[in-house]
DSSP file (Angstrom, degrees, kcal/mol; ACC not computed):
  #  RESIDUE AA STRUCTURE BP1 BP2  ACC     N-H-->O    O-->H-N    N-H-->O    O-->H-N    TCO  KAPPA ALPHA  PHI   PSI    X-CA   Y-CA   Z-CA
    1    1 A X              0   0    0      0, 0.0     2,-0.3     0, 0.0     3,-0.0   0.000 360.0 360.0 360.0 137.4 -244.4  -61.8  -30.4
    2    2 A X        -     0   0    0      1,-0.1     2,-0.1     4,-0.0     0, 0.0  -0.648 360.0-104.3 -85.7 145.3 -241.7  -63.7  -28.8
    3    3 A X    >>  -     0   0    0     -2,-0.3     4,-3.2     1,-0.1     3,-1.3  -0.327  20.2-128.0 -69.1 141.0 -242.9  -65.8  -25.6
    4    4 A X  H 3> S+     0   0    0      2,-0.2     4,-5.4     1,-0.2    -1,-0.1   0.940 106.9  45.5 -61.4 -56.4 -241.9  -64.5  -22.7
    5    5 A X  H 34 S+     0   0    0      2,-0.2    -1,-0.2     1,-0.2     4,-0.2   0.641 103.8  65.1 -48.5 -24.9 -240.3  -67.8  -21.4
    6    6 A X  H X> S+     0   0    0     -3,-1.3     3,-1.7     2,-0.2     4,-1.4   0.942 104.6  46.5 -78.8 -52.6 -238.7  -68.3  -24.7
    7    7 A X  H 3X S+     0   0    0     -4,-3.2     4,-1.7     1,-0.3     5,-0.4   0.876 106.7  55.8 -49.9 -52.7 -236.6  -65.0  -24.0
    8    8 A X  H 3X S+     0   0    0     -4,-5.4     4,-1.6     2,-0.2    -1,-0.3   0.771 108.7  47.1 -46.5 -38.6 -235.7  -65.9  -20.6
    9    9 A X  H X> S+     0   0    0     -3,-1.7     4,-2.1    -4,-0.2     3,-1.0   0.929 110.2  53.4 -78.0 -82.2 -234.2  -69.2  -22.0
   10   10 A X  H >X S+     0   0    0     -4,-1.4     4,-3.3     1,-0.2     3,-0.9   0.830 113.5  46.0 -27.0 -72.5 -232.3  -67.3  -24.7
   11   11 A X  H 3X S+     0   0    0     -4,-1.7     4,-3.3     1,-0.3    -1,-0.2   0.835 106.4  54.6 -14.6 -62.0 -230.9  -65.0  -21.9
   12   12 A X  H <X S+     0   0    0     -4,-1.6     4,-1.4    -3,-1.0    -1,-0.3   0.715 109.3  46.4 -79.0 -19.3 -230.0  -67.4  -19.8
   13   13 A X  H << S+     0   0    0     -4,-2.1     4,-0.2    -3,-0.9    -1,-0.2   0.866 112.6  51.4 -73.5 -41.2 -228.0  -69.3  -22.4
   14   14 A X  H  X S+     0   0    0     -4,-3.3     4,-3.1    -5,-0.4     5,-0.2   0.936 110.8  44.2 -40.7 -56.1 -226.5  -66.4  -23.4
   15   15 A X  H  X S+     0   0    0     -4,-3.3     4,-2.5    -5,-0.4     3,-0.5   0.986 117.9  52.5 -60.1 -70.7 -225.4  -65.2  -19.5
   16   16 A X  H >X S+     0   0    0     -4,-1.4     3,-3.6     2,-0.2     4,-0.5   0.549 112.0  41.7 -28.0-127.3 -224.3  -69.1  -19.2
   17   17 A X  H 3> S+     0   0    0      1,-0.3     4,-1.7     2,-0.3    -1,-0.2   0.229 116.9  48.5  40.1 -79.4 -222.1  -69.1  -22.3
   18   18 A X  H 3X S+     0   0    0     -4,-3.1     4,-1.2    -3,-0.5    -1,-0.3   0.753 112.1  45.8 -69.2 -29.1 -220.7  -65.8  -21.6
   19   19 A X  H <X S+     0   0    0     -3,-3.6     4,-1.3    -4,-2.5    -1,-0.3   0.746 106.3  56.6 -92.7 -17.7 -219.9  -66.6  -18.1
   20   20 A X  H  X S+     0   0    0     -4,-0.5     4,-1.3     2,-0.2     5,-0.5   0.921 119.0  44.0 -63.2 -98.2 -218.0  -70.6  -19.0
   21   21 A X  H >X S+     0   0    0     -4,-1.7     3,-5.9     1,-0.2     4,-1.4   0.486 119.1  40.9 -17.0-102.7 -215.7  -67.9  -21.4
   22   22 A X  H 3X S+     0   0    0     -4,-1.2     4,-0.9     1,-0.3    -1,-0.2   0.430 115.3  47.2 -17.4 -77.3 -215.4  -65.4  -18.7
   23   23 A X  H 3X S+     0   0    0     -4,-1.3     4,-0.8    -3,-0.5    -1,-0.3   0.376 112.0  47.9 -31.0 -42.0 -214.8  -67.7  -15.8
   24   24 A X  H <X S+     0   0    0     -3,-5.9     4,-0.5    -4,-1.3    -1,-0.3   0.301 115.6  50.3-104.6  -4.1 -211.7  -70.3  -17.7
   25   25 A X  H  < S+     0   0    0     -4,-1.4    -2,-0.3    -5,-0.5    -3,-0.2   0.832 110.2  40.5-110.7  -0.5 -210.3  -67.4  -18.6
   26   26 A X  H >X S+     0   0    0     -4,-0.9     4,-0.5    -5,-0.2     3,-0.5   0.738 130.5  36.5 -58.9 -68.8 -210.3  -65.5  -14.9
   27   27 A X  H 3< S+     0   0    0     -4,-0.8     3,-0.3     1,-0.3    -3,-0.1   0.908 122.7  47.7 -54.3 -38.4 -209.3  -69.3  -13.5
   28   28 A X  T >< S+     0   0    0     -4,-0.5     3,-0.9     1,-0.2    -1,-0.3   0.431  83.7  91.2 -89.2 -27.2 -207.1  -69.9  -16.6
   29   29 A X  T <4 S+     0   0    0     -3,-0.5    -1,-0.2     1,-0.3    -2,-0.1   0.732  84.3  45.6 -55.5 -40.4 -205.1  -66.7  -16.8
   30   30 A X  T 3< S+     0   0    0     -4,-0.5     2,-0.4    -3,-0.3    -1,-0.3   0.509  98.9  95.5 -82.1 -10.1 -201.8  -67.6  -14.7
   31   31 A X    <   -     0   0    0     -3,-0.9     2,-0.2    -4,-0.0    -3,-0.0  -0.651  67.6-142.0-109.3 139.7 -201.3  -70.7  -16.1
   32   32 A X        -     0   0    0     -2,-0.4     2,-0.3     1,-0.1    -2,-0.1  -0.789  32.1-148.7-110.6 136.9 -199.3  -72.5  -19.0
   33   33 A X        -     0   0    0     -2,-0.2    -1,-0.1     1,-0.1     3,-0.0  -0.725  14.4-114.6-104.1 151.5 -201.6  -74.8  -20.3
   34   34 A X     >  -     0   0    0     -2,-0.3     4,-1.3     1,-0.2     5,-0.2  -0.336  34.1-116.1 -71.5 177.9 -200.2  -78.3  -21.7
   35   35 A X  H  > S+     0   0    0      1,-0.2     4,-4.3     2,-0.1     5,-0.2   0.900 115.1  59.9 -79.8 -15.5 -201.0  -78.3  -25.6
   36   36 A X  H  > S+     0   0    0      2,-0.2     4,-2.2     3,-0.2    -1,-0.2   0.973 112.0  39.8 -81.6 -38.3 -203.4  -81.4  -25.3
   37   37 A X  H  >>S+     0   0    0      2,-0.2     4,-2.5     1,-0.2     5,-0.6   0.943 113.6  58.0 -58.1 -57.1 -205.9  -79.2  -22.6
   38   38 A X  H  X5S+     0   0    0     -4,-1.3     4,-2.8     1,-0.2     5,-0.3   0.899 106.4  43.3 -20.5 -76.9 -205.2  -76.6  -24.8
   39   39 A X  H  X5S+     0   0    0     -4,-4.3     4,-1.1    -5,-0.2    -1,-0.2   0.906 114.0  47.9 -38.8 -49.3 -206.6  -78.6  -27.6
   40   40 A X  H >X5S+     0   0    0     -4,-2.2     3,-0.9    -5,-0.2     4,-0.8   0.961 112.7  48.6 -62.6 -43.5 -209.6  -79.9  -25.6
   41   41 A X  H >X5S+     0   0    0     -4,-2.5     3,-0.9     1,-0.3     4,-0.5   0.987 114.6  55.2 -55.2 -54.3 -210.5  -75.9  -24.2
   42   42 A X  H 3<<S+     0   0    0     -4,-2.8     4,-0.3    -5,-0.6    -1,-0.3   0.805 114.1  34.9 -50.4 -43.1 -210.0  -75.2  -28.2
   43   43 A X  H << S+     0   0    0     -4,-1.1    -1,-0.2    -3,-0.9    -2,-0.2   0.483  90.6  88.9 -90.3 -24.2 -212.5  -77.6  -29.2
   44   44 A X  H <X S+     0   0    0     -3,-0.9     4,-1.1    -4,-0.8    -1,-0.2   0.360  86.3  62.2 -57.3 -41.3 -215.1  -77.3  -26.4
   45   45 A X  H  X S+     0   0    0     -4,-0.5     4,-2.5    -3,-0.3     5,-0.2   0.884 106.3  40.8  49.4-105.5 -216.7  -74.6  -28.5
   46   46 A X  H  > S+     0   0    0     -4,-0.3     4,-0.9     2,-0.2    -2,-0.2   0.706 105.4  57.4 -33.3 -47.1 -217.5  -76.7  -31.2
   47   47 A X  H >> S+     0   0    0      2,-0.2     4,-3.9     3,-0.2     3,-2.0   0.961 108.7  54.1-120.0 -66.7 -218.6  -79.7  -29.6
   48   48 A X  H 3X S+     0   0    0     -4,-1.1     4,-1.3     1,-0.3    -2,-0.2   0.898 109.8  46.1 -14.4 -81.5 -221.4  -77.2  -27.8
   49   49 A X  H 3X S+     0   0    0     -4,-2.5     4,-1.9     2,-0.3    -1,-0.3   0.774 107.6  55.9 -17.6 -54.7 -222.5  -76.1  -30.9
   50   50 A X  H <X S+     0   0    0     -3,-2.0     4,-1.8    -4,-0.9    -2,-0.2   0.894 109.0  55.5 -77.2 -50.7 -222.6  -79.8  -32.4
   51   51 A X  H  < S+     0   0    0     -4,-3.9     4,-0.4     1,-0.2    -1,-0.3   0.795 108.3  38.0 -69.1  -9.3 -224.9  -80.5  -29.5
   52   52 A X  H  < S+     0   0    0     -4,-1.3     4,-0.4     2,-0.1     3,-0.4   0.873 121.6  45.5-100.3 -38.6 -227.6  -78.0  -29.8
   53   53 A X  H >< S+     0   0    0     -4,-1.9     3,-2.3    -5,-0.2     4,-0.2   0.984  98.4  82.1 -76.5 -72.5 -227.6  -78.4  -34.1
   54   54 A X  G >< S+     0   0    0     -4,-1.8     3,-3.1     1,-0.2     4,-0.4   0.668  81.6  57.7  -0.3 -51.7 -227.5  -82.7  -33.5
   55   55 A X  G >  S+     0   0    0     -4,-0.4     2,-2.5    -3,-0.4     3,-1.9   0.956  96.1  69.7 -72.3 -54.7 -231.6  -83.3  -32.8
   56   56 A X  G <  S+     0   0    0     -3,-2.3    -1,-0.3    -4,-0.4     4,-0.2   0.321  84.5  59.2 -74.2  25.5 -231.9  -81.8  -36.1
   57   57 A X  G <  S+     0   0    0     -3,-3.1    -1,-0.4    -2,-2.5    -2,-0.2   0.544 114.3  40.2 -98.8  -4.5 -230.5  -84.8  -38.0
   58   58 A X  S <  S+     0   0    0     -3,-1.9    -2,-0.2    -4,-0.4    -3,-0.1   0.734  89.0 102.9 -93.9 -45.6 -233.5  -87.0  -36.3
   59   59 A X  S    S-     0   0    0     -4,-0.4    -2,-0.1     1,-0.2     3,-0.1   0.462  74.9-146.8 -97.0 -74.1 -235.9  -84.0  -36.9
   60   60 A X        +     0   0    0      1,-0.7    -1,-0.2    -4,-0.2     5,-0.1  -0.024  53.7 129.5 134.8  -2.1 -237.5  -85.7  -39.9
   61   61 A X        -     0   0    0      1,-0.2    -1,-0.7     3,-0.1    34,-0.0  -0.527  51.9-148.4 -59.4 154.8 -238.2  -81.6  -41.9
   62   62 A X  S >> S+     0   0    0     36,-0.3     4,-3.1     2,-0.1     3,-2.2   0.766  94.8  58.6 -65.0 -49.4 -237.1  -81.2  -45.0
   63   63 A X  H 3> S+     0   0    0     35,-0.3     4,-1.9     1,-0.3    32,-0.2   0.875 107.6  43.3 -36.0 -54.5 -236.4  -77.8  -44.5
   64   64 A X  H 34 S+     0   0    0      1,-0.2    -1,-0.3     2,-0.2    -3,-0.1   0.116 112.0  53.6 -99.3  35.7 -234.1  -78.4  -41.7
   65   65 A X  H <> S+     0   0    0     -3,-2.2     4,-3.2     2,-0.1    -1,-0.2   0.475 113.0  40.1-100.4 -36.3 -232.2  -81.3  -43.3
   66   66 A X  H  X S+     0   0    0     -4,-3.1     4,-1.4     2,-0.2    -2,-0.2   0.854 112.1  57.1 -89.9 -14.4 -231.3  -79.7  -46.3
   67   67 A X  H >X S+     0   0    0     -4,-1.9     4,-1.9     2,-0.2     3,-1.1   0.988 111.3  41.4 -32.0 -90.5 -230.7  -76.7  -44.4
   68   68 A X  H 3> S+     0   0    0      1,-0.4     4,-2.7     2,-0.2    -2,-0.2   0.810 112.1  59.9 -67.4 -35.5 -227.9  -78.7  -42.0
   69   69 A X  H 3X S+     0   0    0     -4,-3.2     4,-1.9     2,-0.2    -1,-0.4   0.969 105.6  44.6 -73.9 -37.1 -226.6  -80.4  -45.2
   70   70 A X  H <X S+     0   0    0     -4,-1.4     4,-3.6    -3,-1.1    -2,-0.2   0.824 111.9  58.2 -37.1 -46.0 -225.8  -76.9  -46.8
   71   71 A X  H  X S+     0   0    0     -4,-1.9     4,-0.8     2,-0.2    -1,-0.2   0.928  95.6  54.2 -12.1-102.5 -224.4  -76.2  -43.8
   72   72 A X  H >X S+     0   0    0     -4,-2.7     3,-2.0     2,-0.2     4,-0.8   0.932 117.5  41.0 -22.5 -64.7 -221.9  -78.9  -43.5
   73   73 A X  H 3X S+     0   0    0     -4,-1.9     4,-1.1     1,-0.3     3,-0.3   0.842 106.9  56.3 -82.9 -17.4 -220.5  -77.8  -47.0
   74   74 A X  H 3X S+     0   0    0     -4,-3.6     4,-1.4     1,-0.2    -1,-0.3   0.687 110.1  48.3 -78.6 -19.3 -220.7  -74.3  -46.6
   75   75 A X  H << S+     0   0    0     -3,-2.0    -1,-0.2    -4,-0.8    -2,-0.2   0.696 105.3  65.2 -83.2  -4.9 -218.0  -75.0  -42.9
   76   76 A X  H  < S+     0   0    0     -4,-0.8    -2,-0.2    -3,-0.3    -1,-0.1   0.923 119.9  13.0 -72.9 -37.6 -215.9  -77.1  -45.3
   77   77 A X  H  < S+     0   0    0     -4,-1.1     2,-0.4     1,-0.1    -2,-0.1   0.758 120.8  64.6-102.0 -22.1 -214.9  -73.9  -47.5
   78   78 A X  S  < S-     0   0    0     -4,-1.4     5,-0.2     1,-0.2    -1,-0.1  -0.927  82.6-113.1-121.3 122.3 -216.0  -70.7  -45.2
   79   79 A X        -     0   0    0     -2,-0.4    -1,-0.2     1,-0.1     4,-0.2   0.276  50.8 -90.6 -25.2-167.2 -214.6  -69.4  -41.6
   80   80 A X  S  > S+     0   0    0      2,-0.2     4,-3.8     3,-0.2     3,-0.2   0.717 117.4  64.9-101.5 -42.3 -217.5  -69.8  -38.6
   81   81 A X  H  > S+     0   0    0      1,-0.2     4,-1.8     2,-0.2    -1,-0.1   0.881 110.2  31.3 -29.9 -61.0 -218.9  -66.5  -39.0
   82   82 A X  H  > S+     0   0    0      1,-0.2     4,-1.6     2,-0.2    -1,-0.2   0.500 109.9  63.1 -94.2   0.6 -220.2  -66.8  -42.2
   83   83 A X  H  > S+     0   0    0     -3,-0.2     4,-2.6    -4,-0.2     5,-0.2   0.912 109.2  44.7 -77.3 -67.0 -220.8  -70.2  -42.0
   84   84 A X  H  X S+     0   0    0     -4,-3.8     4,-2.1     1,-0.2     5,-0.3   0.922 111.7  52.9 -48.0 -66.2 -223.5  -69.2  -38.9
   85   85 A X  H  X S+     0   0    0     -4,-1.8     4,-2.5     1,-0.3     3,-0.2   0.803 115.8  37.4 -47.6 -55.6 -224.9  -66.3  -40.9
   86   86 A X  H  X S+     0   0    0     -4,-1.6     4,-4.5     1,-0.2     5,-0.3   0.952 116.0  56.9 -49.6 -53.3 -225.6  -68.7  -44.2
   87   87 A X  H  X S+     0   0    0     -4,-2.6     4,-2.7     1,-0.3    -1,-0.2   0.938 115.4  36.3 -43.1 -63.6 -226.7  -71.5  -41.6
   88   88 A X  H  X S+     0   0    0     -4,-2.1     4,-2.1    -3,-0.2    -1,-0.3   0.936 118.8  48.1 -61.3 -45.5 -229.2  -69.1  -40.2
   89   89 A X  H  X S+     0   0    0     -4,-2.5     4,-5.2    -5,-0.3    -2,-0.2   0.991 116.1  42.1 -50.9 -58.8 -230.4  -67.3  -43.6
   90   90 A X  H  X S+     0   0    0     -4,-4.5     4,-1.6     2,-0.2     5,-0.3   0.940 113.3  55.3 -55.1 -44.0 -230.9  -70.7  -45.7
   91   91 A X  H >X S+     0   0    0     -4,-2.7     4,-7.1    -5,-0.3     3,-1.1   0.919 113.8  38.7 -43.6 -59.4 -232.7  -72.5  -42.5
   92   92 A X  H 3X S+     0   0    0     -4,-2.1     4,-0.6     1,-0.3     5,-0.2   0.951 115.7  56.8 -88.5 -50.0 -235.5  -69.5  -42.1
   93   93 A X  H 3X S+     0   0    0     -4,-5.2     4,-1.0    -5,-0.2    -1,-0.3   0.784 113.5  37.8 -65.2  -9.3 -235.5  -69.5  -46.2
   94   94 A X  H <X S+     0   0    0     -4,-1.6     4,-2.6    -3,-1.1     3,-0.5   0.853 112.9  62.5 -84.8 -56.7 -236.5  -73.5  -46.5
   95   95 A X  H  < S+     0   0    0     -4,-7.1    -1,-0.2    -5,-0.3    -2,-0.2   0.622 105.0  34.3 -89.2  25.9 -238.3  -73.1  -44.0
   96   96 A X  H  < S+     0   0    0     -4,-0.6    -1,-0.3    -5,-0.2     3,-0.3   0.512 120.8  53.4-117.9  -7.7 -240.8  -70.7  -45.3
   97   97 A X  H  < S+     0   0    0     -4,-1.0    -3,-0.2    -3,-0.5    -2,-0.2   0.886 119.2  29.9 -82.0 -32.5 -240.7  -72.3  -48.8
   98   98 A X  S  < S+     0   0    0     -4,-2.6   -35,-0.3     1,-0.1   -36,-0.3  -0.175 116.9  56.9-106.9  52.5 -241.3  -75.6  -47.9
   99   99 A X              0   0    0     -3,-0.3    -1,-0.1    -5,-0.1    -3,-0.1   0.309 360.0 360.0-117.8 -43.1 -243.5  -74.9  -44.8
  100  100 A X              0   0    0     -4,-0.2    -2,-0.1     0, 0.0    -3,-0.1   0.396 360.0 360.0 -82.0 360.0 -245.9  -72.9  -47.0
């Protein structure tokens, strides 16, 4: 059973998230952006992402190393989508084969 607190935290990253999108693109709508903000808004994404994944290169698992190196090669050749799904699949299969 998932902890109560942990949903509340899930949520609330979620609501967050969705409301940063919502919010630059309310504020953002009238406006011609130069291309170099452009670029940064564009990239901002990403760089999120990079932070939440990051402590696991310290994390000292096997699981979730070899996990985040599959990863890697799998965004070098595959869009983001499927890149997440794999990301998620392989993680939760390492780590119940070399957990166990």
């Amino acid at each position: 059973m998932i902890d109560v607190a942990t949903l509340v935290t899930l949520v609330g990253m979620a609501v967050v998230t969705y409301l940063t999108r919502v919010l630059g693109f309310l504020l953002l709508r009238n406006r011609t952006l130069e291309p170099q903000l452009a670029q940064v808004l564009n990239a901002a994404p990403g760089c999120v992402l990079i932070a939440v994944i990051a402590p696991k290169f310290v994390s000292g698992q096997p699981a979730d190393l070899i996990a985040l190196g599959l990863t890697v090669y799998a965004a070098t050749r595959f869009p983001l989508l499927p890149v997440v799904v794999f990301a998620i699949v392989v993680t939760g299969l390492l780590r119940g084969l070399l957990s166990a």
